[in-house]
NUGUMI-666027 format. One record per residue: y, x, z of N, C-alpha, C in turn; residue number from 1. Coordinates in nm, 4 decimals, padded with zeros to 6 digits, m for minus. Layout:
<nodes>
> n_Y,n_X,n_Z,ca_Y,ca_X,ca_Z,c_Y,c_X,c_Z,nr
> Y,X,Z,Y,X,Z,Y,X,Z,NUM
...
</nodes>
This chain:
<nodes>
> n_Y,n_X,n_Z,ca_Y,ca_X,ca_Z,c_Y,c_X,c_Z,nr
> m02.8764,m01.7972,04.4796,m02.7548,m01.8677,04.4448,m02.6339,m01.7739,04.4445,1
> m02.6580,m01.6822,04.5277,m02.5637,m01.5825,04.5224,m02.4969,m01.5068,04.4127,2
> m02.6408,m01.4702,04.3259,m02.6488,m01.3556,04.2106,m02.5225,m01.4640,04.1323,3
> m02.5622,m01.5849,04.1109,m02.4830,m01.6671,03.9787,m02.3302,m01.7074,04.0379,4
> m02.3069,m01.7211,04.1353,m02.1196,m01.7010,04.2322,m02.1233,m01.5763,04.1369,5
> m02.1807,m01.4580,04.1716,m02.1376,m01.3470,04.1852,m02.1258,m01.3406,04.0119,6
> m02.1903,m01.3519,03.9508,m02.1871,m01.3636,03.7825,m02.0982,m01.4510,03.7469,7
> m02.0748,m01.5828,03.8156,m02.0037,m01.6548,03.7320,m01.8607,m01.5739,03.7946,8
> m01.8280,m01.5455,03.8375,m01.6620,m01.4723,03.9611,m01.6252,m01.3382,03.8384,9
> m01.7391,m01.3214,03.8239,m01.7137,m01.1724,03.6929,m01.6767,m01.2154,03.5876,10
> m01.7566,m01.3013,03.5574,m01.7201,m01.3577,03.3889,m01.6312,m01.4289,03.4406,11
> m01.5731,m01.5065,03.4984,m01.4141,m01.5500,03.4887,m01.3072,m01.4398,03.4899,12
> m01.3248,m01.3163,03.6084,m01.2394,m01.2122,03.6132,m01.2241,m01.1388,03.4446,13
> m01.3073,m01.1419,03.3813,m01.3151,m01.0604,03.2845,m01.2222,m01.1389,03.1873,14
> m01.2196,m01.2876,03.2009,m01.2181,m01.3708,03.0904,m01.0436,m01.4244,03.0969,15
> m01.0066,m01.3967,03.2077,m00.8898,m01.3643,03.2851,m00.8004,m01.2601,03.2310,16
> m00.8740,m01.0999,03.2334,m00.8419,m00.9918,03.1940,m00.8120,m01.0437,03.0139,17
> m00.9408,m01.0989,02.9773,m00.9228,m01.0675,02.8267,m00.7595,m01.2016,02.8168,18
> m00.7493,m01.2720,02.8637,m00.6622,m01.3810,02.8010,m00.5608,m01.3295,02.8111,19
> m00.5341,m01.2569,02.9268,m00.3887,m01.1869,02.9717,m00.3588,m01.0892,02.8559,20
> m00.4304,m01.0451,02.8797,m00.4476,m00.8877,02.7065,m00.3627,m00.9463,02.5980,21
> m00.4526,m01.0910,02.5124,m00.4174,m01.1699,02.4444,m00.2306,m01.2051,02.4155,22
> m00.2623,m01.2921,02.5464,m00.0852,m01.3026,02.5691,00.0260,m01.2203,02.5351,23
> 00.0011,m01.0747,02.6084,00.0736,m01.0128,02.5851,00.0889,m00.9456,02.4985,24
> 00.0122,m00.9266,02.3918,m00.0120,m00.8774,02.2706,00.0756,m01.0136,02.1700,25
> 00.0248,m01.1222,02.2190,00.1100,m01.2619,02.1085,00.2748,m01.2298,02.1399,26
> 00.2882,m01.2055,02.2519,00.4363,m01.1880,02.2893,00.4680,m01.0844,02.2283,27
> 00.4369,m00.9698,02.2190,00.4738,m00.8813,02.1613,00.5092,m00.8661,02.0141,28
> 00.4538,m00.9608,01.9918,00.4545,m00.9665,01.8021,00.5386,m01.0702,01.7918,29
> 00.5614,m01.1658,01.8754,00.6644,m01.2635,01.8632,00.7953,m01.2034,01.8360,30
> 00.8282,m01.1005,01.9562,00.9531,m01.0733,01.9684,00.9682,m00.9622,01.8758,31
> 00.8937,m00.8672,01.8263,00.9141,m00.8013,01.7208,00.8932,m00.8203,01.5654,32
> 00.8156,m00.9801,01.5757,00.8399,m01.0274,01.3990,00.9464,m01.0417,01.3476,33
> 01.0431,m01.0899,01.3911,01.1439,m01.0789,01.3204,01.2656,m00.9428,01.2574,34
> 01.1975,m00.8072,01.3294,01.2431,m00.6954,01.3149,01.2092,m00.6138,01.1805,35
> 01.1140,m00.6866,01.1525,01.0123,m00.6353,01.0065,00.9783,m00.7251,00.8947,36
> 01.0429,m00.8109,00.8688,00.9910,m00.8823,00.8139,01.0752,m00.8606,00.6961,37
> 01.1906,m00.7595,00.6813,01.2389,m00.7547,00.5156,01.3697,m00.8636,00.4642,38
> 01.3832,m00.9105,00.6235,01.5339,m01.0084,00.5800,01.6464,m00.9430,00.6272,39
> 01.6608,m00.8452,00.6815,01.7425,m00.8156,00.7694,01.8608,m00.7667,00.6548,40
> 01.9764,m00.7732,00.7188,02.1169,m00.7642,00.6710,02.0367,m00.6227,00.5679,41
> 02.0248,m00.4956,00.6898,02.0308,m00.3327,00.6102,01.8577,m00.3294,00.6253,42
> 01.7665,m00.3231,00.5352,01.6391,m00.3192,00.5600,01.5770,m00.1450,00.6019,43
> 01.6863,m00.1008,00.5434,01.7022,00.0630,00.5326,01.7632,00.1529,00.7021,44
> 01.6904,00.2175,00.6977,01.7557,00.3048,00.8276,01.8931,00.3598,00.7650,45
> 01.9515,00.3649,00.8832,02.0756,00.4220,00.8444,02.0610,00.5578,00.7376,46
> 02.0262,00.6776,00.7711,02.0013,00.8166,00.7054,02.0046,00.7038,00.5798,47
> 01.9178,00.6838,00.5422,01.8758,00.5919,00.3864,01.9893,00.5580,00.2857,48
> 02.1003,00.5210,00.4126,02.1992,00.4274,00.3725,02.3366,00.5362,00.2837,49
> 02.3980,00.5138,00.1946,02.4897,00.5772,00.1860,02.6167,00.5812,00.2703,50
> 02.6691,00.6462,00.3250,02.7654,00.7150,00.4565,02.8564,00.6130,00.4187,51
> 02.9018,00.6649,00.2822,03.0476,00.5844,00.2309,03.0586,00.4211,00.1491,52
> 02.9247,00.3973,00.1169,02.9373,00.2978,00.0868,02.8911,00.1866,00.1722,53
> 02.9438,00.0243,00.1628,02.8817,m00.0574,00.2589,02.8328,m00.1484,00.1906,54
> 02.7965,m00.1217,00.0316,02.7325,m00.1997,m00.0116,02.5561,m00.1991,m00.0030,55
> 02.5037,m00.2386,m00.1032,02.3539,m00.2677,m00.0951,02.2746,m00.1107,m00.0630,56
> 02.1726,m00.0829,00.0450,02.1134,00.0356,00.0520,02.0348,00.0788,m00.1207,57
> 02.0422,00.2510,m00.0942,01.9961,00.3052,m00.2094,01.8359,00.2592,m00.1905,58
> 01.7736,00.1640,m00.2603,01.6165,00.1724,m00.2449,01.5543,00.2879,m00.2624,59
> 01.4544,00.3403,m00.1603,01.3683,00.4630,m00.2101,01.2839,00.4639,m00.3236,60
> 01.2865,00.5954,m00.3754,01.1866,00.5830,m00.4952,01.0231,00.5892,m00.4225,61
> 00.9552,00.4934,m00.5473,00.7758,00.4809,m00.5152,00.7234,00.5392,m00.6148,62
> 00.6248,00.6261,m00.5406,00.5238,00.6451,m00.6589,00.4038,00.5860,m00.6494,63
> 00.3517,00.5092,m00.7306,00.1630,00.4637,m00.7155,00.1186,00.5399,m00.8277,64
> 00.0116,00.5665,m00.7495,m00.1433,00.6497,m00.7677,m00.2302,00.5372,m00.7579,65
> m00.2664,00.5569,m00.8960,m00.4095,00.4789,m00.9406,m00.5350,00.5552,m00.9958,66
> m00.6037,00.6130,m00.8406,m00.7251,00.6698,m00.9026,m00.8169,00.5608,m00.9568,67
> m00.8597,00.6501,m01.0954,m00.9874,00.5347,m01.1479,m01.0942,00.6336,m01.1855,68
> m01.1821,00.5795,m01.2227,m01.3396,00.6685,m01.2568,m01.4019,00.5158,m01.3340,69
> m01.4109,00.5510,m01.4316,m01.5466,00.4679,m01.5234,m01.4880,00.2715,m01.4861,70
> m01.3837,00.2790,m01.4903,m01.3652,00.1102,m01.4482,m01.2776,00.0248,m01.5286,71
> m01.3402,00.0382,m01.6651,m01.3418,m00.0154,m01.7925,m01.2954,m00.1738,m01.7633,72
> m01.3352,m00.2407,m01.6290,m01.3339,m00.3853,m01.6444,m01.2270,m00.4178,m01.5795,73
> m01.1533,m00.3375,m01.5041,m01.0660,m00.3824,m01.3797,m00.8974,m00.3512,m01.4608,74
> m00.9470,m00.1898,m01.5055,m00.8263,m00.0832,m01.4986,m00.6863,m00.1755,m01.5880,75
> m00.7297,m00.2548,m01.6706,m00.6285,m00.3483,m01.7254,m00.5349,m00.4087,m01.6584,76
> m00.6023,m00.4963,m01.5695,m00.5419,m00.5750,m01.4547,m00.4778,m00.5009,m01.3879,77
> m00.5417,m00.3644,m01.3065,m00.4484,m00.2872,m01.2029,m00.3084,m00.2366,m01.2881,78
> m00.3130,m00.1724,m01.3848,m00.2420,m00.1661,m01.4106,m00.1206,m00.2843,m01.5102,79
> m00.1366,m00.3646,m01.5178,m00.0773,m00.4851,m01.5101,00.0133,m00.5563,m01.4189,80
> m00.0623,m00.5137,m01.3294,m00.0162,m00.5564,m01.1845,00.0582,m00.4800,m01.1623,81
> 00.0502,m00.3407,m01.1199,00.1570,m00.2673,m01.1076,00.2819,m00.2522,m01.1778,82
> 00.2309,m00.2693,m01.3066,00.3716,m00.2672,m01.3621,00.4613,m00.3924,m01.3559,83
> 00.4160,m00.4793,m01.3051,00.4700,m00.6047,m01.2478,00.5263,m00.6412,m01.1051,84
> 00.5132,m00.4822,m01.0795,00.6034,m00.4473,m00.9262,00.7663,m00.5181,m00.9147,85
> 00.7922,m00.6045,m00.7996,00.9473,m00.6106,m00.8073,01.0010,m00.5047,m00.6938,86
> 01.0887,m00.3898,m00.8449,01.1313,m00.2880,m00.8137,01.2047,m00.2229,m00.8928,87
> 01.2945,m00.1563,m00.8625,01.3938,m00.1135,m00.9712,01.3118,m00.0007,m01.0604,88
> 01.3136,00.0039,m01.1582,01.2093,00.0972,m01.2850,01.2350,00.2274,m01.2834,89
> 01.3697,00.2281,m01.2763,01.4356,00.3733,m01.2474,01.3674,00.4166,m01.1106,90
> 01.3762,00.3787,m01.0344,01.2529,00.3819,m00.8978,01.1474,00.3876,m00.8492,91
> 01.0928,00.3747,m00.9491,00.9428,00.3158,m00.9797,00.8647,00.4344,m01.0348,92
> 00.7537,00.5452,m01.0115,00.6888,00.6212,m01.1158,00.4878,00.5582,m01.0549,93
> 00.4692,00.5307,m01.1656,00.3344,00.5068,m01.1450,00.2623,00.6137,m01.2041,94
> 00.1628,00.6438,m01.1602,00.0484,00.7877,m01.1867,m00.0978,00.6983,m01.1956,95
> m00.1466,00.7168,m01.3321,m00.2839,00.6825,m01.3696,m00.3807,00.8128,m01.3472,96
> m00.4583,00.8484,m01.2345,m00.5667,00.9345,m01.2071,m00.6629,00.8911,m01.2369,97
> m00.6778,00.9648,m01.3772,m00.8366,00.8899,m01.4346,m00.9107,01.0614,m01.4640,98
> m01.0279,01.0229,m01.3860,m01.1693,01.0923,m01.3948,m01.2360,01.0042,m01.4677,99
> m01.2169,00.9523,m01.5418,m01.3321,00.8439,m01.6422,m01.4134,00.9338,m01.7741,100
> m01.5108,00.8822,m01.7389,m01.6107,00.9439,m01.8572,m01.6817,00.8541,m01.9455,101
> m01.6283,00.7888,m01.9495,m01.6059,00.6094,m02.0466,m01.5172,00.5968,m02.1628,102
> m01.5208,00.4507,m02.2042,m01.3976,00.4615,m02.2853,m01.2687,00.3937,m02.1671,103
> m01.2813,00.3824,m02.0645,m01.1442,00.3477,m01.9941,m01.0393,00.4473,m02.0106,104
> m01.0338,00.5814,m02.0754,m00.9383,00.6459,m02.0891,m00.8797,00.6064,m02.2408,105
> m00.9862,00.5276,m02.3256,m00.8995,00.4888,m02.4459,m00.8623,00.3748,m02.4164,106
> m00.8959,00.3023,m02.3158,m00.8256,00.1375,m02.2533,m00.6934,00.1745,m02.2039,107
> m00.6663,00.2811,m02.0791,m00.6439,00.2948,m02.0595,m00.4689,00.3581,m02.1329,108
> m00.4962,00.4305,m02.2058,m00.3868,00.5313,m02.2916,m00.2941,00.4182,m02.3602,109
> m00.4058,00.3102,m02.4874,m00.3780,00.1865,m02.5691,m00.2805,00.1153,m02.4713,110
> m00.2990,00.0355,m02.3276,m00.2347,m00.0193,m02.2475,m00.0831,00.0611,m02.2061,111
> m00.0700,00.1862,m02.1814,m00.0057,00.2548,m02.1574,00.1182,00.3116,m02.2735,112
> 00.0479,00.2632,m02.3921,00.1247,00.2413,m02.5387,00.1799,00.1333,m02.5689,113
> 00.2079,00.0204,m02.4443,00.2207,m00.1077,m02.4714,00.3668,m00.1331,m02.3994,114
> 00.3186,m00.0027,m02.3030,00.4374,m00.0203,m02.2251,00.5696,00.0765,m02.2205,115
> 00.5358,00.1797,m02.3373,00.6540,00.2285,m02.3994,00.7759,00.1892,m02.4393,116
> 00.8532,00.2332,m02.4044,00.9825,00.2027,m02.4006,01.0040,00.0827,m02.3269,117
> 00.9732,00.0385,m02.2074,00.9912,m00.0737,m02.1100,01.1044,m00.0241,m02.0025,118
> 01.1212,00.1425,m01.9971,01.1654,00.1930,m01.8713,01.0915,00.2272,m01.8151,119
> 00.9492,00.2078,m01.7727,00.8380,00.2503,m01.6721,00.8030,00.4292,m01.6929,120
> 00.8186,00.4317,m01.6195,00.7574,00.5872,m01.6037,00.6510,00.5879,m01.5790,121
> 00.5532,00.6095,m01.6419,00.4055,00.5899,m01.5976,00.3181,00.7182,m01.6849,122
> 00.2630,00.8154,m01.5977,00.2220,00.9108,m01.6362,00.0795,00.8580,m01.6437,123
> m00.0245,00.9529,m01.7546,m00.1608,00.9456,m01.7808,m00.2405,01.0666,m01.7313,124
> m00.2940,01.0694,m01.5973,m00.3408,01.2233,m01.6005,m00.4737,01.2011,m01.5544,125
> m00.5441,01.2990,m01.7255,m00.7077,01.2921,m01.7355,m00.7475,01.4252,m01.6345,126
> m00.8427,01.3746,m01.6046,m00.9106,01.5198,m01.5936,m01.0786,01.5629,m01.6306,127
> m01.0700,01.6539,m01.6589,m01.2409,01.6485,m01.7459,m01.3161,01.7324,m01.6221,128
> m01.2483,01.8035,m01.5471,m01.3362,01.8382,m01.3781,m01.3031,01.7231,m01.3062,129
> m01.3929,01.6707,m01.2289,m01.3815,01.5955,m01.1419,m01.4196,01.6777,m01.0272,130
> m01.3478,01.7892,m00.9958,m01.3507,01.8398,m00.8666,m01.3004,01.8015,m00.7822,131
> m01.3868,01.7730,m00.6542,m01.3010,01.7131,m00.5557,m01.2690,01.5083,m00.5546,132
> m01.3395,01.5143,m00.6676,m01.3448,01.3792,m00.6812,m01.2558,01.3012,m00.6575,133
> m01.2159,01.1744,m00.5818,m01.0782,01.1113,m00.5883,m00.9777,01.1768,m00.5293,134
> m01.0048,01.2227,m00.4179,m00.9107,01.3455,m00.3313,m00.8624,01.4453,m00.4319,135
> m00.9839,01.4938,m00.5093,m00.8700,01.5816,m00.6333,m00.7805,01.5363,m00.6843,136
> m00.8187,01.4560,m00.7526,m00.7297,01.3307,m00.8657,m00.5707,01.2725,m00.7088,137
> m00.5823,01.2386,m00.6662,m00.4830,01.2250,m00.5468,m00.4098,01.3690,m00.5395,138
> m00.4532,01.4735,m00.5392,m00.4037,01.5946,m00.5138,m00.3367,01.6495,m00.6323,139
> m00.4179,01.5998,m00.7171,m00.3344,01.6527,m00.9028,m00.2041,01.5872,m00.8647,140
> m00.2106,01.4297,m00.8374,m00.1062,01.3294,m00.8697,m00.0319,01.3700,m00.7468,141
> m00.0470,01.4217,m00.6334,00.1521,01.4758,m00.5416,00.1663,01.5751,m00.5948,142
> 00.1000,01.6483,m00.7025,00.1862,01.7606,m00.7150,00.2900,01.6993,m00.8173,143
> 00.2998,01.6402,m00.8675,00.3926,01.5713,m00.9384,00.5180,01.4357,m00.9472,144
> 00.3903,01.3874,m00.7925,00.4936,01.3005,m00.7372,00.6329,01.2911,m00.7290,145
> 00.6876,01.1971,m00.7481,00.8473,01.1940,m00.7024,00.9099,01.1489,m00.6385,146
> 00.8027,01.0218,m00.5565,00.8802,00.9174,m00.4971,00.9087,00.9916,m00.3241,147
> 00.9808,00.8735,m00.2750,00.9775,00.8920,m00.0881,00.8702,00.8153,m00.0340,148
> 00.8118,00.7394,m00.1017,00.6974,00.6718,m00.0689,00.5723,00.6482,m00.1835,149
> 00.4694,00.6993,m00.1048,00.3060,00.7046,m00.1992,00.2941,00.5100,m00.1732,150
> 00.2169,00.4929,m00.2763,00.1315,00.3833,m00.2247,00.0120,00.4212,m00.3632,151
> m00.1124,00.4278,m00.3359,m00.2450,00.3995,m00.3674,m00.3108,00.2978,m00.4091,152
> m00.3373,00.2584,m00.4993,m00.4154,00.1097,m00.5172,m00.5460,00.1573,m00.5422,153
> m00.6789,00.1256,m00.5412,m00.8212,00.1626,m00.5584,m00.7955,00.0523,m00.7027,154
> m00.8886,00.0884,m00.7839,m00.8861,m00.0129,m00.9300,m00.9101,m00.1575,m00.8332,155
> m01.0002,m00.1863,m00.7716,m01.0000,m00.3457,m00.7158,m00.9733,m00.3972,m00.6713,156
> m00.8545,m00.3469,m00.6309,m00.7469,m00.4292,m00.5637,m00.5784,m00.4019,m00.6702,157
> m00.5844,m00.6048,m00.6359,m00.4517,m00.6173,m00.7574,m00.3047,m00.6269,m00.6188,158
> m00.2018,m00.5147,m00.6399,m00.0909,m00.5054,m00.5413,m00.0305,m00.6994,m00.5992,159
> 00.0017,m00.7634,m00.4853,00.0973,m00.8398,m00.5332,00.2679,m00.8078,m00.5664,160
> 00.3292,m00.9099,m00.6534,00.4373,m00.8062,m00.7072,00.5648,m00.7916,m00.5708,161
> 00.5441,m00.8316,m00.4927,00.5946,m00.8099,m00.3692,00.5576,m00.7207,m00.2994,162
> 00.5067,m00.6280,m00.3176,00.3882,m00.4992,m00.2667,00.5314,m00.4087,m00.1914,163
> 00.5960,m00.3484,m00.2967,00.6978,m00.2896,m00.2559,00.8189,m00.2966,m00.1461,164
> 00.8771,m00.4136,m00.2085,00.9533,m00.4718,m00.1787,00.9360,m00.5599,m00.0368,165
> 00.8195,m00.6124,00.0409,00.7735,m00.6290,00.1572,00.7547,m00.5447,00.2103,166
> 00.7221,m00.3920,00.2203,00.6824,m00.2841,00.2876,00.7591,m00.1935,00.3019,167
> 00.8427,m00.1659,00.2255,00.9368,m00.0326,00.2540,01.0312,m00.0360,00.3643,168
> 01.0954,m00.1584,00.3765,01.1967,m00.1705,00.5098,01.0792,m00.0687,00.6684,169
> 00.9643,m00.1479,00.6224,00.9114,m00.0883,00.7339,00.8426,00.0621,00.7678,170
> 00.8509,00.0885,00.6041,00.8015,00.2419,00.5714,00.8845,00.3165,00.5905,171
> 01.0686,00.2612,00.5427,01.1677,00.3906,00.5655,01.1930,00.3912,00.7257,172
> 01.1534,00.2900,00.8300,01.1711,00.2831,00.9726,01.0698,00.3583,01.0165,173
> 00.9498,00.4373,00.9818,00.8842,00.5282,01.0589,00.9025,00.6404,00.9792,174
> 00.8540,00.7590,01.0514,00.8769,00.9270,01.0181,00.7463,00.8889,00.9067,175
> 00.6280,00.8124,00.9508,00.5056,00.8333,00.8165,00.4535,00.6837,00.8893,176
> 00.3858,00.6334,00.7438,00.3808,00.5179,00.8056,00.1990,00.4540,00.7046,177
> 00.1133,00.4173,00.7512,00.0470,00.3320,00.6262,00.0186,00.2368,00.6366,178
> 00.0350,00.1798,00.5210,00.0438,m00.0199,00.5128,m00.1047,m00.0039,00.4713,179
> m00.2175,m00.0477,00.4785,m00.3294,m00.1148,00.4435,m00.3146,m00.2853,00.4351,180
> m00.3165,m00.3361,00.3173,m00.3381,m00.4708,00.3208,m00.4684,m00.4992,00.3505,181
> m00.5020,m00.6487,00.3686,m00.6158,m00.6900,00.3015,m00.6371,m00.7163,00.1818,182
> m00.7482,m00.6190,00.1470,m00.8007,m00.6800,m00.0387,m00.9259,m00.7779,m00.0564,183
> m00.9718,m00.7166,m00.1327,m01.0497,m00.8145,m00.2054,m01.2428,m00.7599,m00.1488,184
> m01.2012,m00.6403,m00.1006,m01.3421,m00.5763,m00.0256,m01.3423,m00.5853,00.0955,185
> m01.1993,m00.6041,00.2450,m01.1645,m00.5757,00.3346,m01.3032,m00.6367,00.4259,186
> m01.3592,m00.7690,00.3654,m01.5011,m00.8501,00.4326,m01.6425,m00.8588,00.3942,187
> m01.6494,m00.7603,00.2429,m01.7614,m00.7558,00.2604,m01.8902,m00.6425,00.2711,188
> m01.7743,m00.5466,00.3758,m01.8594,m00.4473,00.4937,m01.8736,m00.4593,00.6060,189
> m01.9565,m00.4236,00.6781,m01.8845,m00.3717,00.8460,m01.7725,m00.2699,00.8698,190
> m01.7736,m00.1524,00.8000,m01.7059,m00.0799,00.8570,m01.5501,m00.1350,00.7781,191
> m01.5551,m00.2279,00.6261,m01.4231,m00.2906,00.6295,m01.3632,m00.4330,00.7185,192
</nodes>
């Protein structure tokens, strides 16, 4: 009778430990949700802010990187989506990293002819080595980068057009920062 006192005294202590954990973790996010959430008067750190003016902060410029490879069925949509960012255009440079050995680079180019003269800055960069594979293609695209902030989309995941505009308050508040949403793969791995 002893062994099960003694088992049941543990599994309460433990169960104790874990609730307390809990708590203070809920508290913690309580009192700091409202610090991040993108309403705030200046969403921008000061540095960000212009010295002399007290009007609206300068938004940082974004760049997205859209590595693709062979994804003829998606690459429409992603880039659709992106360009449906709410964000100032002048602000905005999107980078198409296509390693495709398909016709998604003629989907791709055609779509990208659609959106000429919109304001979008949206570069096309092929590459016929796929050295280094997406990490290359990522590595082609900062050397050209422009923005203060990367963001990445994988082709299967569509950014909502709030992508930007929800995240940066909290991106220009750390020295480096990464947002991972949940997508559309986040559940059906273990290791996602």
């Amino acid at each position: 009778m002893f062994a099960i006192e003694l088992l049941y005294l543990v599994s309460v202590g433990l169960l104790a430990v874990y609730g307390t954990n809990s708590l203070v973790h809920t508290w913690i996010y309580w009192r700091r949700a409202g610090k991040i959430d993108g309403t705030a008067e200046h969403p921008l750190p000061a540095a960000a802010r212009p010295a002399h003016d007290d009007g609206p902060p300068q938004l940082p410029a974004v760049t997205v990187q859209l590595p693709i490879f062979n994804e003829r069925h998606v690459a429409g949509r992603l880039l659709r989506a992106v360009a449906a960012l709410e964000w100032p255009r002048e602000r905005l440079q999107i980078q198409v990293l296509d390693d495709s050995t398909d016709d998604t680079t003629a989907i791709i180019a055609a779509l990208i002819a659609d959106y000429e003269g919109s304001g979008l800055d949206i570069q096309h960069l092929h590459r016929h080595d796929r050295s280094g594979y997406k990490a290359g293609a990522l590595q082609l695209g900062m050397a050209s980068a422009s923005g203060d902030l990367i963001a990445i989309f994988d082709a299967d995941f569509v950014p909502p057009s709030d992508f930007c505009s929800a995240r940066s308050p909290v991106s220009m508040t750390q020295k480096s920062a990464v947002c991972r949403p949940a997508g559309a793969t986040s559940t059906q791995t273990l290791l996602t």
